[in-house]
C-alpha positions in Angstrom: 121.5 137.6 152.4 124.8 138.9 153.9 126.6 141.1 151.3 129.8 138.4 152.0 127.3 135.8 149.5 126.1 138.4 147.2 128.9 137.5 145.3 128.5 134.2 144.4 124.4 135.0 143.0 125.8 135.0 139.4 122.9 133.5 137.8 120.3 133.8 135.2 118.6 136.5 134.3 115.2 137.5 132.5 113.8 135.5 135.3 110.5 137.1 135.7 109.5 136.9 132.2 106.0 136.7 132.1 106.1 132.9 130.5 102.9 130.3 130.8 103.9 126.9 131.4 104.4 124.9 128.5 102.7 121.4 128.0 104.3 118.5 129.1 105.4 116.0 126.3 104.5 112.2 126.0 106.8 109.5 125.9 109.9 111.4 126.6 112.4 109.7 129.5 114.0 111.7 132.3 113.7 111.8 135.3 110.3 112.1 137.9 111.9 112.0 141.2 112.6 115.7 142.3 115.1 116.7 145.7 114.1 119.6 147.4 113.6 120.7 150.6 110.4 119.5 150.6 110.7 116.6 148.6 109.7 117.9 145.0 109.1 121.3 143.2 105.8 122.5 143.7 103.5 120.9 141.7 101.6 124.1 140.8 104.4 127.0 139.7 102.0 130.0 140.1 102.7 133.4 138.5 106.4 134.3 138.7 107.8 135.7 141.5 109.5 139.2 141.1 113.1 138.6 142.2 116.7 140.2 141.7 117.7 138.7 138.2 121.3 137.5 138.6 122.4 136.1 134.8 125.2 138.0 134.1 125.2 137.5 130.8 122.0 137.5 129.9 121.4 141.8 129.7 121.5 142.2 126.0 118.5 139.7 125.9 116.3 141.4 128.4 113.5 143.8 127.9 113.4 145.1 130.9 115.3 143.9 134.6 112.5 143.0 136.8 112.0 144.6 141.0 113.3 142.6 143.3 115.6 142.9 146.4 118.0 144.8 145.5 118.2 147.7 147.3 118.3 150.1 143.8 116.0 149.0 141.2 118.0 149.3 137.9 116.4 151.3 135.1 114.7 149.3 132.4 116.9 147.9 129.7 117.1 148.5 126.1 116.7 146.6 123.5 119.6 143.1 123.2 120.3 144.9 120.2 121.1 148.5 121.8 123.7 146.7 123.9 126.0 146.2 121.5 128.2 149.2 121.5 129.7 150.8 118.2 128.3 147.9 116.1 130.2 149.2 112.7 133.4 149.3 114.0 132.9 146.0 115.6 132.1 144.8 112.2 135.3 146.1 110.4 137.5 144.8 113.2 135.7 141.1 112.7 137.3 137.9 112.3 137.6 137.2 108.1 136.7 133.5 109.8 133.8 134.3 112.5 133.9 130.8 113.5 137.3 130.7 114.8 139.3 132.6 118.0 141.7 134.6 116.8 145.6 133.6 115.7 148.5 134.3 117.5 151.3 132.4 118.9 149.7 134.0 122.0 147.1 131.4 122.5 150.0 128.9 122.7 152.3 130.2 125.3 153.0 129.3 128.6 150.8 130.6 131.3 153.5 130.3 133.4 155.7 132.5 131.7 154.0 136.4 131.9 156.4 137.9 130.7 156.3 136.1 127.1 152.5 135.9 127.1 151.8 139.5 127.2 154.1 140.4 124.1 153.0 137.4 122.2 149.4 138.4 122.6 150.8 142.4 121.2 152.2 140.5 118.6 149.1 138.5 118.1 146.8 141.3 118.0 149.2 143.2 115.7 148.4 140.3 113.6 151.3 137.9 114.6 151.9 134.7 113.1 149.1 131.9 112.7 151.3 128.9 113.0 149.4 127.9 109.8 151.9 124.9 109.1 149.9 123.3 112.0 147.5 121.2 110.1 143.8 122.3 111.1 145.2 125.8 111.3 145.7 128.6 114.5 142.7 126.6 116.5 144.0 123.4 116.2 147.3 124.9 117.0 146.6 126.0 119.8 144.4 123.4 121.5 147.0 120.9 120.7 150.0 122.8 121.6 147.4 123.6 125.1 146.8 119.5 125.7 150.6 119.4 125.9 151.4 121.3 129.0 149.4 119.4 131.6 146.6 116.5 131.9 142.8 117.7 133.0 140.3 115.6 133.3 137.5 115.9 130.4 133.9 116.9 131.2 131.9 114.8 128.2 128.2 114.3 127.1 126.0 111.8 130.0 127.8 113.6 133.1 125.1 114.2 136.0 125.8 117.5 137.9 124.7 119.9 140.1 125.5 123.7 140.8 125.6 125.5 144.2 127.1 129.4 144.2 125.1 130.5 146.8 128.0 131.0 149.5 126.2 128.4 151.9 127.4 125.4 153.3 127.8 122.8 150.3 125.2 120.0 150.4 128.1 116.7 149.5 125.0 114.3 149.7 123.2 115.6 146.5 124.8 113.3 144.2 124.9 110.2 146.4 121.9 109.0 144.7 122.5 109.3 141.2 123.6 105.9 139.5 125.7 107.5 137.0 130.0 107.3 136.9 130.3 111.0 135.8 129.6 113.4 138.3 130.3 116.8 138.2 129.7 119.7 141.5 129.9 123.1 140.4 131.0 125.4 143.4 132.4 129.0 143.8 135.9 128.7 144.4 136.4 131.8 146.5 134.0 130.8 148.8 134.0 126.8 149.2 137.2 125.8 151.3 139.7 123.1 150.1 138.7 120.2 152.5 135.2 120.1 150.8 136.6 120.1 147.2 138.8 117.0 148.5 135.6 115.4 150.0 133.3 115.7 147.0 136.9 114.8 144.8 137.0 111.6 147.1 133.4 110.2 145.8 134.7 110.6 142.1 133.0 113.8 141.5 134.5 116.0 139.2 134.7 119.7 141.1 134.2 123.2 138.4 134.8 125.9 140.6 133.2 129.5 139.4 135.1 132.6 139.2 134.5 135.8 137.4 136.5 136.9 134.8 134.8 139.4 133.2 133.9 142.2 136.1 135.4 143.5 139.2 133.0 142.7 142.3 134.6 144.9 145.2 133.3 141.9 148.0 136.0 139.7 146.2 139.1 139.3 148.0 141.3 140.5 145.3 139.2 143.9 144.4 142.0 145.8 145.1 144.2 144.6 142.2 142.1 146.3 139.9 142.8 149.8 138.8 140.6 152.4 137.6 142.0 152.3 134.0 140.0 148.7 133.7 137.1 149.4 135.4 133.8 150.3 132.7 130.4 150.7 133.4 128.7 149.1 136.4 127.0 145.9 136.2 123.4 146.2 135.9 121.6 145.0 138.6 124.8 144.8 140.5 125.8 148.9 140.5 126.8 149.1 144.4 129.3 146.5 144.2 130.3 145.5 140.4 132.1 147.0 136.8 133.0 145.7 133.8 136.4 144.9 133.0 138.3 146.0 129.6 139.2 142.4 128.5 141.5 144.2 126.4 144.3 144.8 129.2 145.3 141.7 129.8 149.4 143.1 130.9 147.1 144.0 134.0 144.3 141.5 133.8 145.8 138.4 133.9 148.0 138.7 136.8 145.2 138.7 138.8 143.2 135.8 136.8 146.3 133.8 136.7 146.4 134.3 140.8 143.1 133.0 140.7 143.8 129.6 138.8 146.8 129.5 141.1 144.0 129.5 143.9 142.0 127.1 142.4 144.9 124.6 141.5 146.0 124.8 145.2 142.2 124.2 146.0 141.8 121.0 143.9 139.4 122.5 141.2 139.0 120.1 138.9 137.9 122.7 136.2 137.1 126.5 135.7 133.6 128.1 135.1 134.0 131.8 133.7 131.4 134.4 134.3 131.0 137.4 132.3 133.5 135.8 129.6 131.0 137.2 126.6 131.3 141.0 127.7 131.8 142.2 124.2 127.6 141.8 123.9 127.1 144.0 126.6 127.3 147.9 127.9 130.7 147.7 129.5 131.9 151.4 128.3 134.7 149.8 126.3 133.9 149.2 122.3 135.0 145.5 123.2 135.2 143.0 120.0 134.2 139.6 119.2 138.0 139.2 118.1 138.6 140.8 121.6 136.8 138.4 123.3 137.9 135.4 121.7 141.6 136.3 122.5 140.6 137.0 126.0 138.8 133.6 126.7 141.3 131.2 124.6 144.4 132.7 126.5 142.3 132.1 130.1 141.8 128.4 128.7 145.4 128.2 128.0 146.2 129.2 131.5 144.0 126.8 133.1 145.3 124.0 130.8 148.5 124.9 132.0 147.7 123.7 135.6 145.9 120.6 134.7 142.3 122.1 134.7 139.3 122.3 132.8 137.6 125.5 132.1 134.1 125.8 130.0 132.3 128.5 128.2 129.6 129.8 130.0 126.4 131.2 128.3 128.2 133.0 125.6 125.8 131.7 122.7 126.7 134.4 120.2 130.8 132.6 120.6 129.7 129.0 121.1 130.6 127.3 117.6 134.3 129.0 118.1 134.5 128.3 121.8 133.7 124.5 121.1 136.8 124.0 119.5 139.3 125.5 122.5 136.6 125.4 125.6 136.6 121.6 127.3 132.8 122.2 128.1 130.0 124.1 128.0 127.3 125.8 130.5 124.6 127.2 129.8 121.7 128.7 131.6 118.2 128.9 130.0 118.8 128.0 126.4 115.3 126.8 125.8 114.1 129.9 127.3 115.9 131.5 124.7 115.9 129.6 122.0 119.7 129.2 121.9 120.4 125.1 122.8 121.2 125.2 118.6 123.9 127.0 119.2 125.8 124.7 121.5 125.4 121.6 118.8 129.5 121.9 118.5 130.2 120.7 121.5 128.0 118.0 121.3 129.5 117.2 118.0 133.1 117.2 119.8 132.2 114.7 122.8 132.6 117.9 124.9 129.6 117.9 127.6 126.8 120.9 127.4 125.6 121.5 131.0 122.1 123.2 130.9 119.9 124.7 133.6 116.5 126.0 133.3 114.2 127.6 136.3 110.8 126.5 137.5 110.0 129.6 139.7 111.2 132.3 137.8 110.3 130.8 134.3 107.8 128.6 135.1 110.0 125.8 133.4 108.7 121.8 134.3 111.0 118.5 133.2 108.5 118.3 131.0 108.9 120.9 129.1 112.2 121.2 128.3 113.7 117.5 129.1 112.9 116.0 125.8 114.8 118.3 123.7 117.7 118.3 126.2 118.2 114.7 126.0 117.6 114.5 121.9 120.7 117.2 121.9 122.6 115.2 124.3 122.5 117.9 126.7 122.6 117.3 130.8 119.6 118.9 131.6 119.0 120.1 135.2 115.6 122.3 136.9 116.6 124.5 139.9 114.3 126.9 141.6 114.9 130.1 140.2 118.2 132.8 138.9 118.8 134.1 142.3 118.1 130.9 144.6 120.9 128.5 143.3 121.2 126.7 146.3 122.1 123.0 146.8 117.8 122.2 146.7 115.5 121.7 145.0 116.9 119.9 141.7 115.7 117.3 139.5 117.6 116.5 136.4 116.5 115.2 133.3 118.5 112.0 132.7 120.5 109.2 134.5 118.6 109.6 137.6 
């Protein structure tokens, strides 16, 4: 593939894990009919297919980053618990209450208005005030005092979807099908132009466009508003072309991400998908936080609020029951792979939608074997091909269809 649609390949990773199929279950409900190219998903998976693993925020889990394409194979990974850098002092800088973002007045300015931002969020992370006369306290605060600036439209629990990053044509006709009301296209917003967001807007499909927020891919349009003073380690898996960002500068960071939203506003983007936006779990060569990356994600949320969009939390299991109370949504790739869907339960709980996706050809995943527990969870449930192939087909979804 043409190095112009590497970019968008943001996917799952771990894919070749050596997995055997699991059993189907009886008496479970979702759906049989399969689209793909061919008409279904191979009925026999076979052994997994050594590919370029593409989850970008799945490193800390993996064992070992499998062969693939690529044209440097990246050196085997550690341990998830070696990626997290300078544990102890990540523990004395935690949040006294884990499950909540951060305080700060900075959560609840305007996105519009820099200038303020950036010294409300120094004054938030010199400890600034936690609006705690708000009832519900600093989250509360700042998700109602977020709902205020502009109306987006909400991405709830029984919404059928699909996901195409792969920087080819979209397929508009993949929904057509499906008798459901909520629809939602997942797209990458660099790459898809404004005419096809109106189109799949005009059949009353919700349109999440993906950006990155957490690394610096030099194929992006935009590469060049990053200095060097940002830039951390390279992606792995990504080295040629991708580095990790220090979520900590936002006076220079969010210029750029707020440039972006301005894209995606002018686009129609319905909502925001954020990749890389748990990069305090991985090797970035900054001693990033969990308080770090809170403050981070719930000022990006505020911004996109502020223009009438959605944005979601993607992966990012280890921040999930936080997220839930600031992020509209929630995606997620491979949680029953990983044993993680538990983690999204808040959402749920909050009417806000969970979007999962597990992979057939990498994983060796069938409806079967994961359907059931995504529809007892409430989850929307989809099967795609594999991490590095998410292309409009083949997909089969797991309810509503």
């Amino acid at each position: 593939m043409a190095s112009k649609f590497m970019v968008s390949l943001r996917r799952c990773g771990c894919g070749t894990a050596n997995l055997s199929k699991t059993p189907g279950r009886r008496n479970c409900h979702f759906s049989q009919s399969l689209i793909g190219d061919d008409g279904a998903f191979p009925d026999s998976v076979g052994p997994p297919h050594k590919q370029k693993s593409t989850n970008r925020n799945r490193w800390a889990r993996c064992s070992r980053l499998p062969s693939g394409r690529a044209s440097r194979v990246p050196a085997p990974l550690r341990d998830r618990q070696m990626h997290r850098l300078h544990s102890a002092a990540r523990d004395s800088l935690a949040l006294s209450h884990p499950d909540e973002p951060p305080t700060g007045k900075g959560f609840a300015m305007s996105a519009r208005s820099f200038a303020s931002f950036v010294l409300m969020l120094l004054l938030a992370a010199c400890g600034g005030d936690s609006d705690s006369s708000v009832p519900g306290g600093p989250v509360a605060a700042a998700s109602a005092r977020a709902s205020q600036a502009a109306a987006w439209k909400p991405l709830v629990p029984g919404t059928s979807w699909q996901w195409q990053i792969d920087g080819n044509t979209i397929n508009e006709k993949v929904l057509d099908g499906v008798n459901n009301a909520r629809k939602m296209y997942d797209v990458d917003m660099e790459l898809t132009d404004a005419g096809t967001i109106q189109r799949l807007k005009a059949k009353g499909i919700t349109v999440v466009c993906y950006m990155e927020v957490g690394g610096r891919e030099d194929t992006r349009g935009d590469a060049g508003r990053f200095p060097d003073s940002v830039l951390g380690y390279p992606v792995e898996g990504y080295e040629d072309h991708e580095r990790w960002l220090d979520i900590r500068q936002t006076a220079i960071l969010m210029p750029v991400m707020l440039a972006r939203l301005d894209m995606a506003k002018k686009k129609g983007c319905d909502g925001i998908e954020p990749d890389l936006d748990d990069s305090y779990r991985q090797e970035t060569g900054f001693p990033l936080t969990r308080d770090d990356q809170l403050r981070y994600n719930t000022a990006l949320i505020a911004a996109a609020h502020d223009r009438g969009m959605s944005m979601g939390l993607k992966n990012g299991s280890g921040i999930a029951a936080a997220m839930a109370k600031v992020a509209d949504w929630a995606l997620n790739e491979q949680c029953n792979r990983f044993h993680e869907c538990g983690d999204y339960a808040s959402f749920i709980a909050l009417n806000k939608a969970v979007f999962n996706v597990e992979y057939t050809r990498s994983d060796g995943m069938t409806l079967a074997a994961f359907c059931p527990a995504d529809n007892q969870a409430g989850f929307d449930g989809i099967l795609k091909l594999s991490s590095d192939t998410l292309s409009a087909l083949p997909r089969a979804a797991c309810r509503f269809e």
